[in-house]
N, C-alpha and C positions, 0 to 999 in steps of 0.2 A: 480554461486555466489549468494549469499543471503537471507534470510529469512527476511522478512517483516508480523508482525501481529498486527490485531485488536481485541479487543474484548472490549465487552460493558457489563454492569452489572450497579446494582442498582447505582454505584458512576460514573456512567458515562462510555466513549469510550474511551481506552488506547491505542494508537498506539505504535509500536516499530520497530526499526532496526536494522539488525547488523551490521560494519564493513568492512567486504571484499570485496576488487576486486580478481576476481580471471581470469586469465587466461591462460587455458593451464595448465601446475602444477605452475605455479607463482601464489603467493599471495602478495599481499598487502594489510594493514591493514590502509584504508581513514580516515582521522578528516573532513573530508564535510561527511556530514550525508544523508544518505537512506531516512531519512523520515524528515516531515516540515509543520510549518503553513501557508496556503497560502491563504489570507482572510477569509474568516467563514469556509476553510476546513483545514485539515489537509491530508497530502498526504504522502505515503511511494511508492519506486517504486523498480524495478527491471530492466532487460536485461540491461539497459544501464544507467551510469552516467551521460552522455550529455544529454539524456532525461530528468533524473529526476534533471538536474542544470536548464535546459528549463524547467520544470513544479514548481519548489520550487521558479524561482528567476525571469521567463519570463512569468509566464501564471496570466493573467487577468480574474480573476474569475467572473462570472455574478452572481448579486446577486439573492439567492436562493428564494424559493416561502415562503410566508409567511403560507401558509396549507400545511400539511404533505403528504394527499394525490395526491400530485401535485410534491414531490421529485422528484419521478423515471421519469417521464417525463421529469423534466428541466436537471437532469442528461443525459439523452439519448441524448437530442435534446440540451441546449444552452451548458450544461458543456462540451459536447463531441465536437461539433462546436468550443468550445473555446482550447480547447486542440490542437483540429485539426488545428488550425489558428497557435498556439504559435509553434508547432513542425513544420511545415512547412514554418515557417518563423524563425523559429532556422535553418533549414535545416538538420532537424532529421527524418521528416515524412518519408518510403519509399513509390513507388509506383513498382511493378512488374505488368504486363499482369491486368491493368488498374485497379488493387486491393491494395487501399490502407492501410499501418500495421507501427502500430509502437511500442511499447511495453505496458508489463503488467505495472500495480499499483492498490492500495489500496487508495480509498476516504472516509474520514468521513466527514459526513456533518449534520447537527442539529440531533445529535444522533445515523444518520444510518449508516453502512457499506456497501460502493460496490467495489466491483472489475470490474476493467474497462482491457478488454482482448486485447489485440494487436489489433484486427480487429476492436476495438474500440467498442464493445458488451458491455453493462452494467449488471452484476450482481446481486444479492440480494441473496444470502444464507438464507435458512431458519433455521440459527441457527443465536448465538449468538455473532460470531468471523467468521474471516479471515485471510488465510494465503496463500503468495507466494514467489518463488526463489524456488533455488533448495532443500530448508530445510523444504519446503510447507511440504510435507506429515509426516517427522514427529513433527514439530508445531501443524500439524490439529490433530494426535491423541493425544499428551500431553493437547491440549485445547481440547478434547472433555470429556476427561478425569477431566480434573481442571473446567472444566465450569459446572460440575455436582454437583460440592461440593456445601453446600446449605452456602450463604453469602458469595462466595468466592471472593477477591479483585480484580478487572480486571489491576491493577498495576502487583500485584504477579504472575496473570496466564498469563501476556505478557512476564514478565523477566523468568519465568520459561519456558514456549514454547523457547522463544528464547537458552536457557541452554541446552534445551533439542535437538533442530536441533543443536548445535553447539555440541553437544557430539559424534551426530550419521553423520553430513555430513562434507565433507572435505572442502567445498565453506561455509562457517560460520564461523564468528569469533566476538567474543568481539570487544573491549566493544559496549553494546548496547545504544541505544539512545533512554529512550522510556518514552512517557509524554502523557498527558492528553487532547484528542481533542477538538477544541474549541466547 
């Protein structure tokens, strides 16, 4: 189930979402949205719903650094600490053979993109945009494609990525939800 992208451009970082739960060959088409402002981030997520109701409606953001160069850090170290506090006190965190995972999402935060992985790894793509769910891979070529275009709107190449996984994967579905990061 789902595709979640980002992409930033001169007007700024676009987030989006699509729709579906999917399980099994069952679909269902949710009005609670994939993606959300959640103090100075914006957040889309994947694997699970109960995760991302515990990250959009439970997670207490620590406020970010005021230098750029100091992002990735507070990402790695307070945001993932705070992530990790909110799902384990959701009782979403797991733990197996004393390794703790919980799932993927997409963070925007004063400009940048990261994808924060299950194992709770942070990210940073050295491109312009990101994308996850099962519609990842074709989102990432629609956007590697649309992000070439010279002044292209990062509104239009998120609602198009998302068009384009909901053409080609069976876990995607309308309508998207997709807005402007803070």
């Amino acid at each position: 189930m789902t595709c979640v992208v980002a992409v930033r451009s001169a007007e700024g970082v676009w987030i989006g979402g699509d729709s579906a739960a999917v399980g099994g060959l069952n679909l269902t088409i949710r009005r609670d949205p994939k993606v959300g402002r959640v103090g100075p981030c914006a957040i889309g997520f994947t694997t699970s719903f109960r995760m991302g109701q515990l990250l959009l409606h439970s997670l207490d953001v620590p406020e970010p650094p005021a230098r750029k160069g100091e992002l990735y850090r507070w990402m790695v170290n307070a945001f993932v600490d705070a992530v990790r506090a909110c799902l384990q006190q959701g009782g979403f965190a797991r733990k197996e053979h004393d390794v703790e995972a919980a799932g993927r999402f997409i963070v925007v935060v004063n400009g940048e993109i990261f994808t924060v992985e299950s194992d709770y790894q942070v990210a940073v793509a050295d491109v312009p945009y990101a994308a996850i769910g099962c519609g990842e891979n074709y989102a990432l070529g629609a956007l590697r494609v649309l992000t070439r275009r010279p002044n292209y709107s990062a509104l239009a190449v998120c609602r198009d990525a998302l068009a384009v996984a909901e053409s080609f994967s069976a876990g995607v579905r309308g309508p998207f939800k997709v807005f402007r990061a803070p």
